[in-house]
N, C-alpha and C positions, 0 to 999 in steps of 0.2 A: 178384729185384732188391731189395735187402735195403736200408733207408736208417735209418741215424742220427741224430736231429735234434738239433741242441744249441740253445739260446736259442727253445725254439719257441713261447713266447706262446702265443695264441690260433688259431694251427695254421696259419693259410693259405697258406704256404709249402707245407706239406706235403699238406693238403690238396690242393692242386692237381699235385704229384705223386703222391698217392695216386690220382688221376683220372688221369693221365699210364700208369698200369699199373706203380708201385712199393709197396713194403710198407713200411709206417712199422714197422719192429722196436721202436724205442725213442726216448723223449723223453729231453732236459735241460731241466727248466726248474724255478725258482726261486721264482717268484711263487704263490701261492696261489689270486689267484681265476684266474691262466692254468692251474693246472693243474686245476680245477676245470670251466673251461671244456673243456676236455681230456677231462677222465673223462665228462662228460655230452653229448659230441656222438660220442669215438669208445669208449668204454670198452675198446676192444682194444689200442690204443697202450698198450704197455709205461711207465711212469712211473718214473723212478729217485727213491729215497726216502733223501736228502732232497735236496733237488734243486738245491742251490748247486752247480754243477760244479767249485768250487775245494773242495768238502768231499770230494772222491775224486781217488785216483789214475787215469789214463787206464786202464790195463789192468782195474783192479775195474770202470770204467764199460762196459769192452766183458764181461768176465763176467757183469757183472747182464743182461746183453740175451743174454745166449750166444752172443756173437760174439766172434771171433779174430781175428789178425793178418792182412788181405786179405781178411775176410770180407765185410766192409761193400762195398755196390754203392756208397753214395754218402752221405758225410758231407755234411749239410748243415745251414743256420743261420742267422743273424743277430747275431752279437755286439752287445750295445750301443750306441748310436749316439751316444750324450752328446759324445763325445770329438771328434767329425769333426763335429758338427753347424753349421750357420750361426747359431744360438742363440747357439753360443761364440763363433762369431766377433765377434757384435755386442756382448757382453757384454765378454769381453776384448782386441778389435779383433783377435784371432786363434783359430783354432779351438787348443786346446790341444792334441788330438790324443794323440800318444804320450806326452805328458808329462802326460797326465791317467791317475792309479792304477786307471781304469774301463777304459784300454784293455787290462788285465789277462785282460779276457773274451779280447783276441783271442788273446793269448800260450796261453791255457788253450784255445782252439779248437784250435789247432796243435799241440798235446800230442797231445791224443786223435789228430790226423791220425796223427802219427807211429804212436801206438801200435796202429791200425786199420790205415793203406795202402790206402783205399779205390781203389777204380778209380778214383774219379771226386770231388773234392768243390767245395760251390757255399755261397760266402757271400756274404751280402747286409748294403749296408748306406747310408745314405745317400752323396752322393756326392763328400761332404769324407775321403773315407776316400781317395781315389784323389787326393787332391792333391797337388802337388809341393813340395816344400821353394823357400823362400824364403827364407830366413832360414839365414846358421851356426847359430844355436840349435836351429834347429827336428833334434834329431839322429837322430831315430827315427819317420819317415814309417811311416806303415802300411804301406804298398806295398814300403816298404822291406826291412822287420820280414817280411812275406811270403814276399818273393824268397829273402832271405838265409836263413830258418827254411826253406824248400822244399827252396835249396839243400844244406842240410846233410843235411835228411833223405835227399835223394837218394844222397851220399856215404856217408851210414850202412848205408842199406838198397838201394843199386842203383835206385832207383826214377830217374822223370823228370817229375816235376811240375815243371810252369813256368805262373804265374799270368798269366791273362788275363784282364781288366775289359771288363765290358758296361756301357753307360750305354741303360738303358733307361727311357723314358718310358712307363708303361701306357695312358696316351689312345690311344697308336700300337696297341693291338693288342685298344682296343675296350672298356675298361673307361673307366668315363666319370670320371675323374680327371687330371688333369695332377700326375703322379707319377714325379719320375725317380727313381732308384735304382739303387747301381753293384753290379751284379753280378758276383762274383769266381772262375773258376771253374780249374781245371786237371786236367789226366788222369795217372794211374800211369805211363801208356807215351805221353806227351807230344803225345798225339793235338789235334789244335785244333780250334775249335767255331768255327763263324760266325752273326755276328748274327742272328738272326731276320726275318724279314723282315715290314716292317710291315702290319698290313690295313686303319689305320684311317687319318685325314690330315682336315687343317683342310676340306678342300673334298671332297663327295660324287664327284667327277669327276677329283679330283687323282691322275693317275697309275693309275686302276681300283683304286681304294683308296675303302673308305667312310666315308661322314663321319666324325667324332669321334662318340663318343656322350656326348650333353649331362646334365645333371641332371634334365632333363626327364625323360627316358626310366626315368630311375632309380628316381624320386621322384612321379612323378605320378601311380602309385596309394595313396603316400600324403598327397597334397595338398589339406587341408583349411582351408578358410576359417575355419571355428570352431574352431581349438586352442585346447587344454590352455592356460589363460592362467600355469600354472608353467612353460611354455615359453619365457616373456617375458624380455629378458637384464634383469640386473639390474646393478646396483653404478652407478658414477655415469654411465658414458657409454651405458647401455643404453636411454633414449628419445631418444638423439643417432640413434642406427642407422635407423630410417622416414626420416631425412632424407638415407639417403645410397643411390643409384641400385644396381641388382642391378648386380654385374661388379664393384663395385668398391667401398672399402674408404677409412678417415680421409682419404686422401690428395684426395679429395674438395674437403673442405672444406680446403685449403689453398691458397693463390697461383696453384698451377699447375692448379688444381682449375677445377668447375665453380660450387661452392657456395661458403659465409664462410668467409672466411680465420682460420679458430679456431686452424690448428695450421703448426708449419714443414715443409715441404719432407721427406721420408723421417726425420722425427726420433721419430717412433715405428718400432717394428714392421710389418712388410708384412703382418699377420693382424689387426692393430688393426683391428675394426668393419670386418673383412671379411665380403663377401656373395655368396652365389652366383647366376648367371645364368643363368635357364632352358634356356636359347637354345645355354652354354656348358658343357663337362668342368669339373669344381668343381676349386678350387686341392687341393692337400694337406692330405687329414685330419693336422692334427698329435694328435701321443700327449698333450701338456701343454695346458691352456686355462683361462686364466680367466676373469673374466667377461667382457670386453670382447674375448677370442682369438677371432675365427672359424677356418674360414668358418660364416656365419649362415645359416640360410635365406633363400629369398628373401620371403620375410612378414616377415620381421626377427623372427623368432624363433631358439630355439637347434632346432639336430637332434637328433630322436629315434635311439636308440642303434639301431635300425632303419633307419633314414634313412643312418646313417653306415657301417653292414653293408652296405646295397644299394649307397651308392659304393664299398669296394673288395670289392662283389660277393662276399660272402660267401653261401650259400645263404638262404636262407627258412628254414630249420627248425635253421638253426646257431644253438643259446643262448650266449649271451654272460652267463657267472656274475660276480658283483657290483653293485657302486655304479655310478652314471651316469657317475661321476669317472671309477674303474676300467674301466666298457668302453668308454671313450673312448681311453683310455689303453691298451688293448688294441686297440683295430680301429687305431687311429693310428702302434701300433711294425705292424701286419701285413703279410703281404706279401699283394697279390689274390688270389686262389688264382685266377684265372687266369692271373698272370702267374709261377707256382708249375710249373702244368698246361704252359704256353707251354714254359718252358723245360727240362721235363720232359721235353718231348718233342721236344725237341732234343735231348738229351743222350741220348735214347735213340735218336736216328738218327745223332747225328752223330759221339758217342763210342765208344757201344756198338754198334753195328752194328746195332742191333734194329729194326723194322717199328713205329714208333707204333700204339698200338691204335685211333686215330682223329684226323683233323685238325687241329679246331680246339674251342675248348671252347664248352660249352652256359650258363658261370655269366654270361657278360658280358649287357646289357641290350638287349632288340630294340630297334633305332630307328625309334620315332614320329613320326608329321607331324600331331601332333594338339595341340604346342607353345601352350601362350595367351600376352598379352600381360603386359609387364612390367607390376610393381607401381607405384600412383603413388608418386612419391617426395614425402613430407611436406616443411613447412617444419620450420628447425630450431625446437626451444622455445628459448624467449625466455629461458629459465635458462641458455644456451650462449652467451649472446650477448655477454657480457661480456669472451669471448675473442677479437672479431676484433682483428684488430692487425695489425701488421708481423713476421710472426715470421719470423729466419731460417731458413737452411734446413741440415741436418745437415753439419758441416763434411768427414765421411768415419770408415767403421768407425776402430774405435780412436781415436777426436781427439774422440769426443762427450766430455759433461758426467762422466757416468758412469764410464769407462776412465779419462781424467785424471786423475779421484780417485781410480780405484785404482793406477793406476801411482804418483801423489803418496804413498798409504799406500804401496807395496812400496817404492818410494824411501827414506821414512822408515824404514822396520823394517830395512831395509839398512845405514844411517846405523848 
């Protein structure tokens, strides 16, 4: 059960089907220290050299790996996510989507499909990728771009792919993250897959489902009172953060908050002097951070690039090559590799007719009842305070400060 990975970062996609019982033949990936990360955890994964997937044609991609046309068990990947993300959305009041030259990865994903045929292929990727047009502008939806590339292939080659989107949340099945991700999959001979079904859920008793697993469970053998004081966030709002409660994030100190009203209503970012809650699954490791991005620890520190492995449960002995920057930026595009494994082993039951080689997976965290109590939460410093006011509150995506000026500049350069 042969698999071709395109955009694999730091593996955990594959990973967890390579624990699922498939063979990683061959990577695509681009970045340096992902493929670095690569070479020193599996050294047997095949690397394509050089590793821009738009620097080859699809057929040389499947000769470097010694694969042919229907050879591949199962094309799989992650294109990009720039183009679909809520990033854009907030930034441009809409996600740009197809009309960003980055969603080129997907077009280049769907080449290679053609020129493989696999049984079976699975992309993943955040869950603006599965959004509907709104807009006459908006002319080239992902989903769109999918169906219509599927369907020709089909016509070319007799095949019956027809794409189906999974919206999975990984806290559902145990990994202690609140992490959805749309998952994209379809079969050669049009076979369908059903959701997964969940093991995990907000309440220990909900449904015989067990609880979420929280960051406690993650994180509490490496929870030490005396850190690394270069843990400490820095840049200007970084001793704002001790004044603001685990769970929860600037929004705090705003009108609807508990604490001074320093800031308006959602007119930052929802990762602003975000913090995680022992008690709770941690928000979304995001790939990008600056100094004030969480989520934080709940010490109000920043996480150890360990810390950020054990939330999407990567093993223990997985190195992660480069910068603090860079394996941020690598664990934050990855997939769980349990939730790699999860659906691994679906597609091995539900497509392929095969016997999974075993249930359920070993990477996700045991659940502890040995949880301590929250941090106290500081006053703010007195260097903040010059902010309370009346501020309002974000008028709505697209209608901030920011998008008006740029709409105002593309108006003008229109002129």
């Amino acid at each position: 059960m042969k698999v071709l990975s395109l955009f694999t970062g730091a593996g955990g996609l594959d990973l967890g089907l390579e624990r699922a019982g498939f063979e990683i033949v061959g990577c695509v990936e681009a970045n340096r220290d992902c493929q670095e990360t690569l070479r020193r955890n599996r050294p047997e994964w095949k690397l394509l050299e050089p590793g821009d997937i738009h620097a080859h044609r699809p057929g040389d991609i499947l000769a470097a790996f010694g694969l042919k046309k229907r050879g591949p068990t199962l094309l799989a990947g992650g294109p990009p996510c720039q183009p679909f993300s809520k990033s854009g959305q907030w930034k441009y009041g809409r996600a740009r989507r197809m009309s960003d030259p980055r969603a080129a990865t997907l077009r280049a994903y769907l080449d290679v499909l053609e020129a493989a045929l696999p049984e079976a292929m699975l992309l993943e990727n955040v869950r603006g990728i599965a959004a509907t047009r709104q807009r006459v502008t908006h002319k080239y939806e992902a989903l769109d771009v999918l169906r219509a590339s599927l369907r020709r292939i089909n016509r070319r080659h007799g095949t019956a792919y027809e794409p189906f989107a999974l919206v999975i949340d990984a806290a559902a099945y145990g990994v202690p993250q609140r992490r959805e991700r749309v998952f994209v999959y379809a079969a050669r001979d049009a076979s369908v897959m059903n959701a997964p079904l969940a093991t995990h859920g907000e309440a220990a008793s909900q449904g015989g489902l067990f609880r979420f697993a929280n960051t406690w469970d993650a994180l509490a053998e490496y929870d030490d009172p005396e850190f690394d004081p270069s843990l400490l966030p820095g840049g200007v709002w970084g001793d704002l953060l001790p004044s603001i409660p685990e769970g929860a994030n600037y929004s705090h100190h705003t009108p609807r908050g508990g604490g001074e009203p320093l800031f308006g209503w959602r007119t930052k970012y929802w990762s602003f002097l975000l913090k995680l809650a022992r008690n709770r699954p941690s928000w979304t490791i995001q790939a990008q951070a600056g100094p004030a991005t969480g989520p934080f620890h709940w010490r109000s520190r920043r996480l150890m690039t360990r810390e950020l492995a054990a939330l999407q449960c990567f093993p223990d002995d997985w190195e992660i090559h480069g910068s603090t920057t860079s394996a941020r930026r690598q664990l934050g595009n990855a997939v769980p590799p349990p939730i790699g494994e999860l659906l691994g082993l679906e597609i091995l039951r539900q497509l392929l007719g095969e016997t999974p080689p075993h249930p359920v997976s070993s990477l996700t965290p045991t659940l502890r009842d040995d949880c301590t109590d929250p941090e106290h939460v500081a006053e703010v410093p007195a260097k903040y305070l010059y902010l309370r006011g009346d501020h309002p509150c974000h008028p709505g995506p697209g209608l901030g400060p920011g998008a008006l000026k740029r709409l105002e500049e593309q108006l003008e350069q229109a002129a």
